[in-house]
C-alpha positions in Angstrom: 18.2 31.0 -61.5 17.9 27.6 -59.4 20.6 27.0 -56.9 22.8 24.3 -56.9 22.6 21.6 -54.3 25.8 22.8 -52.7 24.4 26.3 -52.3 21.4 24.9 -50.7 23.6 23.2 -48.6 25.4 25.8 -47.5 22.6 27.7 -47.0 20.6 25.1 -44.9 24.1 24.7 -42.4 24.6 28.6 -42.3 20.8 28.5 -41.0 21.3 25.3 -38.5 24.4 27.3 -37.0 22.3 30.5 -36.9 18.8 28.9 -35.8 19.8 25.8 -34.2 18.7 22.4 -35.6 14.6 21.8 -35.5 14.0 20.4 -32.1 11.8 17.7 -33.7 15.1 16.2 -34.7 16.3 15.9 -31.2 13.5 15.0 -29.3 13.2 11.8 -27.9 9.8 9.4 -28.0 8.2 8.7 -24.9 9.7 6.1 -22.9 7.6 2.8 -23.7 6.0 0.6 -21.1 4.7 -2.8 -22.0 2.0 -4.3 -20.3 4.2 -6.8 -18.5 6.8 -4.4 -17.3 4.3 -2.0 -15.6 2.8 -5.0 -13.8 6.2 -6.1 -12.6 6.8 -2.7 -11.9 3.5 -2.5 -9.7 4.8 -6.3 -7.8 8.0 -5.2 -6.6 8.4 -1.2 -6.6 4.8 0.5 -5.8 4.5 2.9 -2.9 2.1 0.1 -1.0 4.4 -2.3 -1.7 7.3 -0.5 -0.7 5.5 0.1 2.9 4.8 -3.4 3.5 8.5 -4.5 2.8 9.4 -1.9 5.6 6.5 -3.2 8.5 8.6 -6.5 7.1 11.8 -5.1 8.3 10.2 -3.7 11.3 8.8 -7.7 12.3 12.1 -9.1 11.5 13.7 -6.2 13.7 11.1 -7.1 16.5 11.6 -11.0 16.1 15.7 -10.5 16.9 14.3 -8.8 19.5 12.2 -11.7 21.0 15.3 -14.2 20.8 17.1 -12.1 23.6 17.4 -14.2 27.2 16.4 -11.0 29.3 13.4 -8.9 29.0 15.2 -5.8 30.1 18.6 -4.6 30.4 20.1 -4.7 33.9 19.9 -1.0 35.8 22.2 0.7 38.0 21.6 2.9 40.2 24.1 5.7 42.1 23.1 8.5 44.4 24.8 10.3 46.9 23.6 11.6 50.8 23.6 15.0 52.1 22.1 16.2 55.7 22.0 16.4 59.2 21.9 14.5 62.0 20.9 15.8 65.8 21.8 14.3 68.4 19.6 15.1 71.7 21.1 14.4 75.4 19.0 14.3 78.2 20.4 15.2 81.5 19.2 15.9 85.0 20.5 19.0 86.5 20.8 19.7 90.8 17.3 20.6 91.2 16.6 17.7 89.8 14.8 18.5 86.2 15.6 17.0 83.1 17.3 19.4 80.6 17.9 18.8 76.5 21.0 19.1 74.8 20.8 18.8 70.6 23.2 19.0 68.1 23.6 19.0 64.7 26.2 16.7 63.1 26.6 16.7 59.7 26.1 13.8 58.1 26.8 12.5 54.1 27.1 9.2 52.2 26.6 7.5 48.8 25.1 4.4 47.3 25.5 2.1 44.3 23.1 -0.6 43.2 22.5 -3.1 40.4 19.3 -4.9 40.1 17.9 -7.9 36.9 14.9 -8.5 36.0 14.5 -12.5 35.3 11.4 -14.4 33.7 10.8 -17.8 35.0 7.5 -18.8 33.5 8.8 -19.6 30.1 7.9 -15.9 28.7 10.6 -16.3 26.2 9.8 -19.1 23.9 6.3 -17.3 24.0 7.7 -14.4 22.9 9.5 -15.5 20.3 6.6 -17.8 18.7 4.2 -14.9 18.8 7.0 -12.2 17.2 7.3 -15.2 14.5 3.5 -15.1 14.0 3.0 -11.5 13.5 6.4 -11.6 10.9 4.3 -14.8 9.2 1.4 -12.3 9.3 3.5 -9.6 7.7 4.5 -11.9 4.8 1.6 -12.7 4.1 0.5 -9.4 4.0 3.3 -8.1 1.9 2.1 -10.8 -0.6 -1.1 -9.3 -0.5 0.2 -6.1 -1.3 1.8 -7.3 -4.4 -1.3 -8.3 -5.8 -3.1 -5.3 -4.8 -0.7 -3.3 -6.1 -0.3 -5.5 -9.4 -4.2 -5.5 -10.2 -4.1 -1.6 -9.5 -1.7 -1.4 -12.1 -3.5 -4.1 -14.5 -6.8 -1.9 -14.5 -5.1 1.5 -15.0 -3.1 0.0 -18.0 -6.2 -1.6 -19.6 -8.7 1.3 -19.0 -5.9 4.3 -20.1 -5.3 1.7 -23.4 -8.7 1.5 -23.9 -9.4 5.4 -23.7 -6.0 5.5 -26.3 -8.1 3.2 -28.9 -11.8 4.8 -27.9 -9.8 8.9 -28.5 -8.4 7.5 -31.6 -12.0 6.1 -32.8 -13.3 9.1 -31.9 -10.3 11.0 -34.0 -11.2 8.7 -36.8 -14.9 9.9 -36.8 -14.2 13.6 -37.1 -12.2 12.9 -39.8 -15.3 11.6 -41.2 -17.7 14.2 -40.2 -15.4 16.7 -41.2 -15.0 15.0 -45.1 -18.5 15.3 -44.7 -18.9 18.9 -44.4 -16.5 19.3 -46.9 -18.4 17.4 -49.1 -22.3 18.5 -48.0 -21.2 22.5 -48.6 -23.5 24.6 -48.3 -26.5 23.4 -50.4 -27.0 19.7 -48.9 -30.4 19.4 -48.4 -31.9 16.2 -46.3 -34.6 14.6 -47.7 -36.1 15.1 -44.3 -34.4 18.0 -42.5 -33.8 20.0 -45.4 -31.2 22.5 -44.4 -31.2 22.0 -41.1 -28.9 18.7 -41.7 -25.7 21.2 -42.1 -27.0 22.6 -38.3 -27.3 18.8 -37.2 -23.6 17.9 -38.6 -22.2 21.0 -36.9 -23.4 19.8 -33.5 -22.4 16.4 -33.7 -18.6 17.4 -35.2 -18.4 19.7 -31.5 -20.0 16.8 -29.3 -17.1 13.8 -30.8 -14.9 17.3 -30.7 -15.8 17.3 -27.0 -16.3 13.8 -25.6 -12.8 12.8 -27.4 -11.3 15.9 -25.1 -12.7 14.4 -22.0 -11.9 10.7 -23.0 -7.7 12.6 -23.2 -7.9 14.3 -19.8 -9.2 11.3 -18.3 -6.9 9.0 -20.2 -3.8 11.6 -18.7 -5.0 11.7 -15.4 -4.7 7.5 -15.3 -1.5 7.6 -17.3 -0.1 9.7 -14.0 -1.3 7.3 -11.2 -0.1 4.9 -13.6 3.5 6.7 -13.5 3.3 7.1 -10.1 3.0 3.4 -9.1 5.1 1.5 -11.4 7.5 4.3 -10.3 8.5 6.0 -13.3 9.6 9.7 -14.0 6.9 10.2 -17.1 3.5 10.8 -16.7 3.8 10.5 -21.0 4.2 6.8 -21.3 3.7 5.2 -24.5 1.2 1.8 -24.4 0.3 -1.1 -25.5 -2.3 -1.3 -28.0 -5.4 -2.6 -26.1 -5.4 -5.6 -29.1 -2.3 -6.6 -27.9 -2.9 -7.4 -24.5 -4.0 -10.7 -24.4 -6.9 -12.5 -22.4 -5.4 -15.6 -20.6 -6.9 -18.9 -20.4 -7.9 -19.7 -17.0 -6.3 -23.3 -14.9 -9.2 -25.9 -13.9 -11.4 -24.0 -10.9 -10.5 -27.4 -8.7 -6.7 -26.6 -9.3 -7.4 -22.6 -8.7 -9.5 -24.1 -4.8 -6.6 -26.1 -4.3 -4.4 -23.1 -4.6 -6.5 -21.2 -2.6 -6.5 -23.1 0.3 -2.9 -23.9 0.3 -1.8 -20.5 -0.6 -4.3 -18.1 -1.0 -2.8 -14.8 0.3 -6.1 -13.4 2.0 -6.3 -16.4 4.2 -2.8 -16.8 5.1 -2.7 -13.2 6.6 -6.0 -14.4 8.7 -4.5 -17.5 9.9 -0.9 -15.8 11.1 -3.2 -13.0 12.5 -4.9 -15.5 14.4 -1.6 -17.4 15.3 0.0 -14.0 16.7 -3.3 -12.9 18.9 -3.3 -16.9 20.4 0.5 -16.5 21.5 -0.4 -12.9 22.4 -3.0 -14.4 25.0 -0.6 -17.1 26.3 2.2 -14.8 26.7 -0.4 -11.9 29.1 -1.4 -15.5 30.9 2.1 -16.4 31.4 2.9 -12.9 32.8 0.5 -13.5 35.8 3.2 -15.0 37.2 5.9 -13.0 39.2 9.2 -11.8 36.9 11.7 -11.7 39.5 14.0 -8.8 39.6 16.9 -9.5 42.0 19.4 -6.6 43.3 22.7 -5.5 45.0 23.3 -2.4 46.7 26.0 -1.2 48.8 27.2 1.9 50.2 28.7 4.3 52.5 26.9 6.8 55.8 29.3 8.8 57.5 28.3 10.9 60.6 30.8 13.5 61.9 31.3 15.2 65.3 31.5 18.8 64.2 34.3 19.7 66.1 37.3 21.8 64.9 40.1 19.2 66.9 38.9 15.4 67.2 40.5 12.7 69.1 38.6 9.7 67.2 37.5 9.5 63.5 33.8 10.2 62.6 31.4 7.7 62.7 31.4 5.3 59.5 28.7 2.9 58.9 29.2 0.7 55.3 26.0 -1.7 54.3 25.7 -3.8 51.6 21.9 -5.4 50.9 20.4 -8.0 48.2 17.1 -9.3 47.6 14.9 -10.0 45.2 11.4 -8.1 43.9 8.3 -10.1 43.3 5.5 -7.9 41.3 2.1 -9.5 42.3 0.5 -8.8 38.6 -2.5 -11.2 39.5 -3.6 -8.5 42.0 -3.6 -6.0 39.8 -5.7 -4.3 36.8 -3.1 -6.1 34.5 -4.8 -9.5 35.3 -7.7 -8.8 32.9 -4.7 -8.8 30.1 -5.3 -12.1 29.7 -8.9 -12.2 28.9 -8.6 -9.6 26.5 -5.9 -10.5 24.4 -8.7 -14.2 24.5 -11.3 -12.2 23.3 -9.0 -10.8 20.5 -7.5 -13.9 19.2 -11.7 -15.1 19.2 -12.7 -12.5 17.2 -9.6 -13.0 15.0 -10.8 -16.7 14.7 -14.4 -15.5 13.5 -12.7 -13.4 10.8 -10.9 -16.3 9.6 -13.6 -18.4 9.3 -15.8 -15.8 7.7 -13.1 -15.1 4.8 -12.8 -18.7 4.2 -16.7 -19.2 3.7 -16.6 -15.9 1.7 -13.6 -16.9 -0.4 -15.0 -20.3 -1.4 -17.6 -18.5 -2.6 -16.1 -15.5 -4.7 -13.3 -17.8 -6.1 -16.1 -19.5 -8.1 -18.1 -16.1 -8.7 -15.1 -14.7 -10.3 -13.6 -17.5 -12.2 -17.3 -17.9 -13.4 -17.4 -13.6 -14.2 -14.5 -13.9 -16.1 -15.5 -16.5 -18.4 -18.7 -14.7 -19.0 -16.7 -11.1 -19.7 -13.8 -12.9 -21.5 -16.6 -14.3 -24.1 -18.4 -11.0 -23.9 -15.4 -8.8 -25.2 -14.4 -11.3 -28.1 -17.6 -11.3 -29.1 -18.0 -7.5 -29.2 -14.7 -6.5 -30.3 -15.1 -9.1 -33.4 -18.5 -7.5 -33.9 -17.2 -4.1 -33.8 -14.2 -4.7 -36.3 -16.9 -5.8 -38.5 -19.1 -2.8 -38.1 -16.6 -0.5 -38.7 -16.1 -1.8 -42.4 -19.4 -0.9 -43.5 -19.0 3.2 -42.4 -17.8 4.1 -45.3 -20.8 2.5 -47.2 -23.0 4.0 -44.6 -21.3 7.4 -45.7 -22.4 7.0 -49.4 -25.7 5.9 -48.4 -26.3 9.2 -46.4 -24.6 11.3 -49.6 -26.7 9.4 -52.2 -30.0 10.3 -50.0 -30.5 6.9 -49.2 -30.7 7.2 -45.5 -31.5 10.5 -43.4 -28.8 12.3 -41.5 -30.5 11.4 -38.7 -30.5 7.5 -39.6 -26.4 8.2 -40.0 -25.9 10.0 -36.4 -27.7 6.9 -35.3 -25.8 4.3 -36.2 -22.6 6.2 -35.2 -24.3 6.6 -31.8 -25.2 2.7 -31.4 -21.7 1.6 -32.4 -20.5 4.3 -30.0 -22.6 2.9 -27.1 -21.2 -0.9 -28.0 -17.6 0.3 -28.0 -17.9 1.9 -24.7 -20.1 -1.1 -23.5 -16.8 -3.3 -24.5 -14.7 -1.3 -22.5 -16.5 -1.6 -19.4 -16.9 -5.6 -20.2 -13.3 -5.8 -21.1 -12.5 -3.6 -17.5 -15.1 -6.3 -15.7 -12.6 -9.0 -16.8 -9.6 -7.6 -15.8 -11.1 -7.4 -11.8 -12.2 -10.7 -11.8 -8.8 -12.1 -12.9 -7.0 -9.9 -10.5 -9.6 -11.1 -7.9 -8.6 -14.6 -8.6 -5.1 -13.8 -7.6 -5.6 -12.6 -4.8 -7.6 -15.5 -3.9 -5.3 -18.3 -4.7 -2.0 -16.5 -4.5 -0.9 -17.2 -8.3 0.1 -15.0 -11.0 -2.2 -16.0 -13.6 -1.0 -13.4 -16.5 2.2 -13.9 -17.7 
């Protein structure tokens, strides 16, 4: 006898308070991160990122530092005295020979000083003008960083949505391999392989079986670094399909060299580099010259007679002296200072010029490369859309005995080879475009 709906509703509550409910029902989907999001994310939040902001906070720190009107803080000094003191008496006695008296007094005292160091060479302004160099250079590279971090993100998005679509491909073609063997049985005989064909279908259903289970671990393993730098708690993000994330059309190259040379991040962390190592080298020139310290001490000595009854207080000396210090640096090892920190800002000078010659040069390369790649992968990813069509009249072909099995594995093999060959174009594209932001300084994906 059929039950009646509000038995089996009964039924199915008595079983939810028993059971619990099916923890399908309460789980939740895996937090989604757009392709825009987890390059912001990368910009502002990565770990690089985050350790560039704090060498930031450490130039800044250092430039406060700089704006102070004394190198050093003032010292003072205290001590206190403890000894002896003898005091020798010559005398003569009747025959005539000189005899020694000596005594110990004891003797004790204290003194307090203060002393400044001064500069008087104009070490200051210096100071400050290289500390606001190296935080210029610090900007600059924090910029840098953001890029970095933002194409490291842009290639691990791309290349773990591009192992999503090639695992899901290569899900779709078991499918298709196994509706074969369901459909070949066990008394398909190829035309040329005979039996052997079943054999041949068996082995290519365990090598899709095992290049789609490499193409998931690899795909995981990016989908962690991936969690790590945009800095969230999943390592089970859901992505963007791979079709779409779009391919952005590029600015004029003259406007992208314009860009470049007005804010291109890789030279504006040479040229505040430079900056800092030139006021380095007039700062270890200026220090040639004698820093003053002037100081203040006074005090107290007090010598007494050592007897138990006196007549006349103890002797009492109080002193006060001030001068002033002159290091002679220029006699010194320190003088070669100077010609070092030359030699530094030089080579930091050659550096600069080098990266601008080289960064002329790769701007075009890569504007050029991406162009190239950019038409590359809209060719082959219309291509392969098309191709994929014809599979299942390929799969009749090989059933009617039209084509070989082995004709069939190879055509799945050559599409195979021009997906993966798309990925790799399609992961060509993406460096070149982050290469071309680093070089002018401009987000140029939106």
């Amino acid at each position: 006898m059929p039950l009646s709906i509000m038995t089996r509703v009964i039924i199915y509550a008595f079983g939810v308070l028993i059971l619990g409910y099916p923890r399908s029902h309460f789980a939740e989907p895996p937090p989604s991160l757009s392709y825009t999001d987890a390059l912001s994310a990368a910009h502002e939040n990565s770990p690089d990122v985050r350790i560039a902001t704090e060498d930031l906070n450490i130039a800044e720190a250092e430039k406060a530092k700089s704006d102070s009107f004394v190198p050093q803080a003032p010292s003072i000094e205290a001590s206190v005295t403890r000894g002896t003191s003898k005091d020798s008496i010559e005398a003569l006695d009747y025959n005539y020979t000189a005899q020694t008296n000596g005594q110990k007094l004891p003797m004790k005292g204290w003194e307090v000083g203060i002393s400044q160091k001064f500069e008087i060479a104009g070490e200051r302004g210096l100071r400050q003008e290289e500390m606001g160099a190296r935080k210029r250079y610090f900007e600059a590279r924090l910029s840098s960083q953001q890029l970095q971090s933002r194409a490291q993100a842009r290639e691990l998005y791309l290349q773990a949505s591009l192992l999503q679509e090639w695992e899901q491909h290569l899900s779709e073609h078991l499918v298709r391999f196994y509706r074969l063997q369901a459909r070949f049985g066990g008394g398909y005989i190829d035309r040329r392989l005979g039996s052997y064909s079943l054999v041949a279908l068996n082995m290519g259903i365990q090598t899709l079986k095992s290049e789609r289970d490499e193409v998931r671990t690899l795909k995981e393993k990016l989908m962690r670094e991936l969690s790590i730098l945009v800095g969230q708690p999943s390592a089970t993000l859901k992505l963007d399909a791979i079709d779409s994330i779009k391919m952005p059309d590029l600015p004029p190259l003259e406007e992208l060299r314009t860009a470049m040379e007005e804010n291109g991040v890789l030279l504006k962390e040479k040229r505040a580099f430079l900056e800092s190592r030139v006021k380095a080298a007039d700062l270890e020139s200026r220090k040639l010259w004698p820093a003053p310290s002037l100081f203040l001490y006074g005090g107290e000595r007090t010598l007494n007679s050592g007897a138990q009854i006196t007549v006349s207080p103890a002797n009492r000396e109080t002193y006060m002296r001030a001068g002033i210090q002159l290091p002679l640096a220029f006699l010194g090892p320190e003088r070669q200072n100077s010609t070092i920190e030359r030699q530094k800002a030089e080579k930091a000078r050659v550096e600069l010029e080098a990266e601008t010659s080289k960064s002329a040069l790769q701007l075009e390369a890569s504007y050029r490369n991406y162009e190239s790649f950019r038409a590359q992968y809209l060719q082959m990813h219309n291509f392969l859309i098309r191709a994929e069509r014809f599979f299942p009249a390929l799969e009749q072909a090989l059933m009617g005995r039209r084509i070989t099995y082995f004709e069939f594995w190879g055509e799945h093999e050559r599409y195979h080879a021009l997906f993966q060959k798309s990925l790799d174009v399609r992961l060509n594209a993406a460096r070149a475009l982050s290469e071309l932001e680093l070089l002018t300084g401009r987000v140029l994906e939106k």
